[in-house]
VOPAGU-2260 file (C-alpha; in pm, 1 decimal, decimal comma):
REM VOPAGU-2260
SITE   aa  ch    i         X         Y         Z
SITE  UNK   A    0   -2831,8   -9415,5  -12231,6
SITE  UNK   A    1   -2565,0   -9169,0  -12283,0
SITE  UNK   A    2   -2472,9   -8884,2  -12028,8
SITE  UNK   A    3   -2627,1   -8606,5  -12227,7
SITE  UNK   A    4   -2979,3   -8786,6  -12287,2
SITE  UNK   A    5   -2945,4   -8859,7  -11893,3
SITE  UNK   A    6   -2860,8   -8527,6  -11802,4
SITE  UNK   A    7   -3196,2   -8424,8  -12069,6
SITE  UNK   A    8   -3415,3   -8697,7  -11834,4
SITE  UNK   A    9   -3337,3   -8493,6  -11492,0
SITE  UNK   A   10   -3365,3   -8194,7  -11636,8
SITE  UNK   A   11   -3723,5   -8293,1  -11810,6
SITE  UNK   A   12   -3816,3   -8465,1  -11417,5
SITE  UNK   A   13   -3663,4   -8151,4  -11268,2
SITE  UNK   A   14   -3909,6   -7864,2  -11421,9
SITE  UNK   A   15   -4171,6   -8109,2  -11442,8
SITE  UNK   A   16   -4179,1   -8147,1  -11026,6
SITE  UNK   A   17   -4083,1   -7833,7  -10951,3
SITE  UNK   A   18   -4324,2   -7671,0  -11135,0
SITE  UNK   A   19   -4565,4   -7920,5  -11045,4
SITE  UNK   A   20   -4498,8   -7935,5  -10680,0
SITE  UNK   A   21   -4501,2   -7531,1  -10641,3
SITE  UNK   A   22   -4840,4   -7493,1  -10877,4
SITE  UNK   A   23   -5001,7   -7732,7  -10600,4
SITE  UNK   A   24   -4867,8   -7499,4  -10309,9
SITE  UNK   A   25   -5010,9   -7191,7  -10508,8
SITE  UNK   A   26   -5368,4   -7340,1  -10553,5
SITE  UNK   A   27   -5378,1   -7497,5  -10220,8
SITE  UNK   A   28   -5331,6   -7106,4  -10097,8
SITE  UNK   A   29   -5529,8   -6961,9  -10456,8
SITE  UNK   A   30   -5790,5   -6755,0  -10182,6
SITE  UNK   A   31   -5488,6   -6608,5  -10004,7
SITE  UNK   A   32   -5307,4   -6503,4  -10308,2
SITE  UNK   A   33   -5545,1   -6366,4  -10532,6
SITE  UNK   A   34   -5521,8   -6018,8  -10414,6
SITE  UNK   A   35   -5160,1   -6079,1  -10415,4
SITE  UNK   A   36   -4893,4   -6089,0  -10161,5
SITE  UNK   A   37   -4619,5   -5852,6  -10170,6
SITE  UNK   A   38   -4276,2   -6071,6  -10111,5
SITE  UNK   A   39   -4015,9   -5789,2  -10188,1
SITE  UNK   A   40   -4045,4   -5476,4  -10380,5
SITE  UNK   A   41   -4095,4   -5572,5  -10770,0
SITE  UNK   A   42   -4228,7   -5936,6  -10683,6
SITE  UNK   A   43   -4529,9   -6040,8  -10576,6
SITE  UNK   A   44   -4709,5   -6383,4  -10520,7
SITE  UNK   A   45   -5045,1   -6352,9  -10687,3
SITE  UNK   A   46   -5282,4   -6705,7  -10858,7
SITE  UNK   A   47   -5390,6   -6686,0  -11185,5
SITE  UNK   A   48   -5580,7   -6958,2  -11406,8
SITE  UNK   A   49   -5468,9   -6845,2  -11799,3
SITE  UNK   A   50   -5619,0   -7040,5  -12067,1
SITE  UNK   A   51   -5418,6   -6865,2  -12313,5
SITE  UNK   A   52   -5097,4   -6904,0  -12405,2
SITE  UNK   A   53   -4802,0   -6607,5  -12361,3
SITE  UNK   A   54   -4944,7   -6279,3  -12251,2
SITE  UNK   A   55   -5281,0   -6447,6  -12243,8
SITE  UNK   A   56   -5324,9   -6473,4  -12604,8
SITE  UNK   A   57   -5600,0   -6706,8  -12782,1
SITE  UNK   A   58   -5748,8   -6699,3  -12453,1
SITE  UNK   A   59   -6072,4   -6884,9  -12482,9
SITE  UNK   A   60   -5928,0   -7116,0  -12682,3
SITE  UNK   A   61   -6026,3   -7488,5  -12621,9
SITE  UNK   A   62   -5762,8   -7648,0  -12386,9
SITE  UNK   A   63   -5697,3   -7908,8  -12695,9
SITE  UNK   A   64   -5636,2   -7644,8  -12962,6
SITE  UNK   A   65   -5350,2   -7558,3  -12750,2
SITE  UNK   A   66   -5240,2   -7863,8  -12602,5
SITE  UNK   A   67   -5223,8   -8047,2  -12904,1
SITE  UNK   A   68   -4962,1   -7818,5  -13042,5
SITE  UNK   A   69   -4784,4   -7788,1  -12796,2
SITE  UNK   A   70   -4781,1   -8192,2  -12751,6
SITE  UNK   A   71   -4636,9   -8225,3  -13088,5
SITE  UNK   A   72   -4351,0   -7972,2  -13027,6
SITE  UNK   A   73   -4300,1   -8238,5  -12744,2
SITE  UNK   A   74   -4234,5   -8506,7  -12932,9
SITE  UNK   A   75   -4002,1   -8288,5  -13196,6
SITE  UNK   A   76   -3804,6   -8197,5  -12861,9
SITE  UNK   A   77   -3766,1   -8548,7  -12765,2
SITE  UNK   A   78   -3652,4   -8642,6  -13088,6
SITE  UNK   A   79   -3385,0   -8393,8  -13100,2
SITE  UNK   A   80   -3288,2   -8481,6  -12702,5
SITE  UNK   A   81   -3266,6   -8840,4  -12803,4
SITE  UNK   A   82   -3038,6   -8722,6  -13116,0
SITE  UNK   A   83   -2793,9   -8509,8  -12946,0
SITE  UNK   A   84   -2448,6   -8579,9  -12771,3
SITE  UNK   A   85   -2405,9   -8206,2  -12636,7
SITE  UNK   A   86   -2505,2   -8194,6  -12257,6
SITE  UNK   A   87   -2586,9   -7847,5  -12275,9
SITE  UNK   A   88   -2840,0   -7877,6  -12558,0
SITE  UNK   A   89   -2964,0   -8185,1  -12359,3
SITE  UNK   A   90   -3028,4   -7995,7  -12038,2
SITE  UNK   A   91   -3187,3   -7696,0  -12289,6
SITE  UNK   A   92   -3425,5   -7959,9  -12458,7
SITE  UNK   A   93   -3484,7   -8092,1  -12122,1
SITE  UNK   A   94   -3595,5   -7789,2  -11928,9
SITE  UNK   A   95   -3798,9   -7732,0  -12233,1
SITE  UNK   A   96   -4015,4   -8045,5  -12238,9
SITE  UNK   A   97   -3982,7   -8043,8  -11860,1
SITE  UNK   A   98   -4194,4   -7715,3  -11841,7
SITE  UNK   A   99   -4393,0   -7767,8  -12167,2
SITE  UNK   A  100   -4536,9   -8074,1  -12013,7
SITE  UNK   A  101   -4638,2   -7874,7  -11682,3
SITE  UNK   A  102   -4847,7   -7627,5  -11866,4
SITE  UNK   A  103   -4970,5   -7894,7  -12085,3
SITE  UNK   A  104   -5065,3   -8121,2  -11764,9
SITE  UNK   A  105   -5215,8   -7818,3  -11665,3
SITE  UNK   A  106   -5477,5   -7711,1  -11896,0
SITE  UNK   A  107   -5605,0   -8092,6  -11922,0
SITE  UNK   A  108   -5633,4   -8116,9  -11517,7
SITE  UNK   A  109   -5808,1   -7753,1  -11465,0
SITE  UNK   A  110   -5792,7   -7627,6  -11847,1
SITE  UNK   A  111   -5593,5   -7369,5  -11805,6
SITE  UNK   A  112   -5257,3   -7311,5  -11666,7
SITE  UNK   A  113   -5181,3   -7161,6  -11294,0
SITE  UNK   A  114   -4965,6   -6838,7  -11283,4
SITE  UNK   A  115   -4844,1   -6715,0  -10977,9
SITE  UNK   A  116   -4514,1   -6533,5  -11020,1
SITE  UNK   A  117   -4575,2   -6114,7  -11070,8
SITE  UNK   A  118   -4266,1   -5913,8  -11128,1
SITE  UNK   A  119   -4325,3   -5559,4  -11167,5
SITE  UNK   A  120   -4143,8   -5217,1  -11171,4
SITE  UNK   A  121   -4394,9   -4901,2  -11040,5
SITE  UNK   A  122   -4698,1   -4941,2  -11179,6
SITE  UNK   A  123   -4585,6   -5202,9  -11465,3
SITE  UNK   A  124   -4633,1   -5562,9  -11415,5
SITE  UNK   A  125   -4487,9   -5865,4  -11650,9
SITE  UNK   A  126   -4797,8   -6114,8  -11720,5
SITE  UNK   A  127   -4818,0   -6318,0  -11426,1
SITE  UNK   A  128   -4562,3   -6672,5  -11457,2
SITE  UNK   A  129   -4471,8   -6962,4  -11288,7
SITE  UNK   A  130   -4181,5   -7262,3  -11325,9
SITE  UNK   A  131   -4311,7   -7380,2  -11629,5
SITE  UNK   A  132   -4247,6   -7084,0  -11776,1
SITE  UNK   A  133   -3916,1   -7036,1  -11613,8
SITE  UNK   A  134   -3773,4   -7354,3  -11695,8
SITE  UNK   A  135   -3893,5   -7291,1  -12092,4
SITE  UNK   A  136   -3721,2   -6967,8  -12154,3
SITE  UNK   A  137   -3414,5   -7075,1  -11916,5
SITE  UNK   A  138   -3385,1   -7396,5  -12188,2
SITE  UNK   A  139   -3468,8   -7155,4  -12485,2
SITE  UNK   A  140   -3163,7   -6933,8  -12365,9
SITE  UNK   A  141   -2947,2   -7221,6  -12336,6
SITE  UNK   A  142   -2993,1   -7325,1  -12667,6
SITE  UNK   A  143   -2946,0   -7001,4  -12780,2
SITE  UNK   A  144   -2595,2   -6999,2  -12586,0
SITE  UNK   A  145   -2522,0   -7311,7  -12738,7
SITE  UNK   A  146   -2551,6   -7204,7  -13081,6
SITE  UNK   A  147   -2358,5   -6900,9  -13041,5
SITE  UNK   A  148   -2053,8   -7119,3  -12870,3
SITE  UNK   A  149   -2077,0   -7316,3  -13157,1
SITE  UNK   A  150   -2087,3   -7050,7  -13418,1
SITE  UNK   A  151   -1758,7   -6890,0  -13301,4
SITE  UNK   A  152   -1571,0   -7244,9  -13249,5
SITE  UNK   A  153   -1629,3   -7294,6  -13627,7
SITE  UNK   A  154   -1478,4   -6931,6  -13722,8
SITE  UNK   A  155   -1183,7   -6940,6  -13856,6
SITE  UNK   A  156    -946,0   -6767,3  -13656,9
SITE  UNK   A  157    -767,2   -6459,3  -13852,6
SITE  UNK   A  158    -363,2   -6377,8  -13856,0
């Protein structure tokens, strides 16, 4: 295996267990935090089941109409992990399947996926998260980074 599809593995085992591990600690305390607990100003710990997807879209949806998707974006992730030589893309595609798999595992243990990270400012508060989440935009962002590295290495440089 070569470093970058190792470095993909931890990352994928990484968001996976985290995510995992701090889910279990949120619905083992679910009574205590559905009110919400205020941690500092702008962040609160609150539990959430969403069966939707971002925002709570297509909520109501059958756990399967959702995880199946999301299953095969899996697999095109995995394919792309196993293709690359770039650690950075590898740690991106990892933290990527890494959380995808913890909202997919998830909605087919309790269909629907356990938020408990609220971020607000005054009266505004972002839909409800947790590490899943996290560790999906975190490897969407460092893909994006990626790509923009590489599109200014292949510029040529003016004189």
């Amino acid at each position: 295996m070569t470093a970058a599809r190792s470095l993909g593995a931890v990352c994928i085992t990484f968001a996976l267990a985290a995510d995992q591990i701090s889910k279990s600690v949120a619905t083992a305390y679910s009574d205590t935090l559905t009110g919400g607990i205020p941690v500092v100003p702008g962040f609160n710990l609150i539990f959430l089941r969403n069966d939707g997807v971002t925002f709570g879209m297509l909520g109501g949806a059958p756990w399967w109409a959702l995880s199946g998707p999301a299953l095969a974006i899996i697999v095109w992730l995995g394919i792309l992990l196993a293709r690359t030589g770039s650690r950075l893309d590898a740690a991106a595609y990892g933290l990527v399947i890494g959380g995808a798999l913890g909202n997919v595992t998830d909605r087919l243990r309790f269909g629907g996926v356990s938020d408990f990270l609220d971020i607000y400012a005054g009266a505004w508060h972002w839909p409800a998260f947790n590490l899943a989440d996290v560790a999906v935009v975190g490897g969407v962002g460092l893909l994006l980074l990626s790509e923009l590295w590489r599109s200014r290495r292949q510029r040529p440089v003016k004189s």
